[in-house]
N, C-alpha and C positions, 0 to 999 in steps of 0.2 A: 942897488935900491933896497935899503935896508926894509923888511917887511912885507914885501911882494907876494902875493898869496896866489894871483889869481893871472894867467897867460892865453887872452883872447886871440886867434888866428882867424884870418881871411880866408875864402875855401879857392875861389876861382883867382888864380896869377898867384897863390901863396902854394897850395896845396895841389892845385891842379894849374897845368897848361893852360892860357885864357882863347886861344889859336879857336879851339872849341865854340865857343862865345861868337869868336868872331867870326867864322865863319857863317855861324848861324842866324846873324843878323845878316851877312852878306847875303844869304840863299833866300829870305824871309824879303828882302827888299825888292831882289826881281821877280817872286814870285806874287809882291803886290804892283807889278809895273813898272819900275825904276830902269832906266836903260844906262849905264855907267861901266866903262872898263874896269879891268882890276885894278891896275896903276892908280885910276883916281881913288877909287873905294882905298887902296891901303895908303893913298896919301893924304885923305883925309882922317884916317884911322890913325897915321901916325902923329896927323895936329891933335888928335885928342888927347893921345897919349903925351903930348907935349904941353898942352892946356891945364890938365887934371883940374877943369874947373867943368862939373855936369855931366850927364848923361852921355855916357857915346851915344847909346843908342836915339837917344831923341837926336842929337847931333845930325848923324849920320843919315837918319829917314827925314830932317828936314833940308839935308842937302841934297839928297838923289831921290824925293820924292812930292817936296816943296816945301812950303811954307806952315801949313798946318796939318801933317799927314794923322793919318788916323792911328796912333800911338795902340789902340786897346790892338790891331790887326797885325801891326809888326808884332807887337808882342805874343800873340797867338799864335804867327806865322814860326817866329824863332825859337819858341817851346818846342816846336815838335822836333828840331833839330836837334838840339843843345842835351844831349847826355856826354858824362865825360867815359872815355875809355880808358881802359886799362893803363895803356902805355899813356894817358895825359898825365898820368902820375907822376911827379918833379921825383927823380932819383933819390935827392937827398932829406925824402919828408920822413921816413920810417925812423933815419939814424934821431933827426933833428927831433921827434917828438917821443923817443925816447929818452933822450938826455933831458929834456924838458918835463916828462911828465916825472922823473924822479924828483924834482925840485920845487914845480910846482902844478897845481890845477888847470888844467886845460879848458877851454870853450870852442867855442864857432862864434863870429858875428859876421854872418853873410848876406848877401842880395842872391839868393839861389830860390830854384823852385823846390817844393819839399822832396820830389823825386831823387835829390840829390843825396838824400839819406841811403839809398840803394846803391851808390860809385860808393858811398864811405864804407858799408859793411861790407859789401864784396872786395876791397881794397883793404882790409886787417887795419881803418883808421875809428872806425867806431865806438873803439873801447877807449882809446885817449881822450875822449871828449867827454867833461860830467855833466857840463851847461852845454845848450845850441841854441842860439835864435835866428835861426832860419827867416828871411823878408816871408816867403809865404806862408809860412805856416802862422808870421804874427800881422799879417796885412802889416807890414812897417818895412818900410826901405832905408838904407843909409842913404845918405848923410844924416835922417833922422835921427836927434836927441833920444826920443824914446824906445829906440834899438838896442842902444849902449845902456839905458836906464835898466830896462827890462833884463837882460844879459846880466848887469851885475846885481841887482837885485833875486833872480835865479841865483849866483853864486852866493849871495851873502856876504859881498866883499864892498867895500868902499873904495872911491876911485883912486885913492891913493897908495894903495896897494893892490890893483892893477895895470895890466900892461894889453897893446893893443898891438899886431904885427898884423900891416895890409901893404898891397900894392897901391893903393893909389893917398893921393893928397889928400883930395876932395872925400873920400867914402872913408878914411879909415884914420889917418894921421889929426886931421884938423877936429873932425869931431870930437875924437877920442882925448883929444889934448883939451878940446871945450871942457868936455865933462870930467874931467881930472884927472885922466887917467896919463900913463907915459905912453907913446908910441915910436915902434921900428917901423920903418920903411921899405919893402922890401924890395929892390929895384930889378923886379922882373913882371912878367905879365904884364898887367896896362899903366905899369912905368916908363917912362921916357926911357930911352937906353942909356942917355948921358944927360941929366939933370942938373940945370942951373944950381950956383952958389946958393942962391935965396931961395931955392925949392927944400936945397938939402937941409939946411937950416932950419926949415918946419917941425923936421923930425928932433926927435930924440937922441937916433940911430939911424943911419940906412947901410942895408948891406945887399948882397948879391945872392946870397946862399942863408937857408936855413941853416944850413951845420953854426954859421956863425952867430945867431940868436943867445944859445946858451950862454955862451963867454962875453956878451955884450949884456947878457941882464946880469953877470955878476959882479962886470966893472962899474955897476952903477950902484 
């Protein structure tokens, strides 16, 4: 991809384990009443992950807790939970974002709480990133337009000379591709494990592993 300036990453299922996440919606659900086994909680978790169309989390608390649950409570409920630990770190992020930050500009465009800045510098990732837009820090969630707006506006780069690498369809590929930018796929975290022909297709790229990033943005 002749031109490419600028290399936006996903933080939770790119960067970090999403296990985290989900856990912490699971804990937050029967602490506001939901009565549900495990079995069913990860068999509806892994229709989401099969869907990539919405919200797990609204998904998931209007499954095991009705029809219109109180969204602002889960979400309060599953902050308290939701820090990543050390070992949620993907082994292959350090190699993969230094072959990357020699070539090009790094970001964040994530759905995270701003706490989340505190797992990147404890974690030696803080300094590869010159852009972040962080969902809470800009009240703006993906799949929102004006996430991706904002991000490359911070960089100063136009969409055609960025790239977007997330785990999901819905938050990271389809947008990213709206706004012009190219996107990988990264087929872990709240990816399906084995994704349809016409899922794969959306992307640009999908692969399994960071390490493999590098050599795919320079085949393009």
């Amino acid at each position: 991809m002749g031109g490419l300036e600028v290399v936006f990453l996903d933080v939770g299922g790119v960067l970090y384990r999403s296990e985290r996440y989900r856990e912490a919606v699971r804990r937050a659900l029967r602490e506001l009443g939901a009565r549900f086994s495990d079995p069913d909680f990860d068999a509806e978790y892994a229709a989401c992950r099969s869907a990539q169309s919405g919200s797990f989390r609204d998904r998931l608390a209007r499954r095991f807790l009705g029809p219109e649950p109180d969204m602002g409570a889960v979400e309060a409920h599953a902050a308290r939970w939701w820090r990543y630990a050390p070992d949620d770190l993907w082994p292959d992020v350090h190699p993969a974002l230094e072959a990357l930050a020699g070539r090009y500009r790094l970001g964040l465009i994530a759905n995270q709480p701003s706490a989340v800045w505190g797992a990147l510098v404890r974690d030696g990732l803080h300094g590869y990133f010159a852009v972040h837009a962080v969902s809470e820090d800009l009240g703006l969630e993906k799949p929102d337009a004006r996430i991706f707006e904002h991000a490359m506006a911070l960089a100063g780069v136009k969409p055609n000379r960025a790239a977007m690498v997330g785990d999901r369809l819905d938050y990271d590929v389809r947008p990213a591709k709206a706004a012009g930018m190219r996107a990988i796929w990264v087929l872990r975290g709240e990816a399906p494990d084995d994704p349809p022909a016409e899922q794969l297709a959306e992307a640009d790229a999908a692969v399994r592993s960071l390490a493999e990033v590098a050599g795919m943005l320079e085949r393009w």
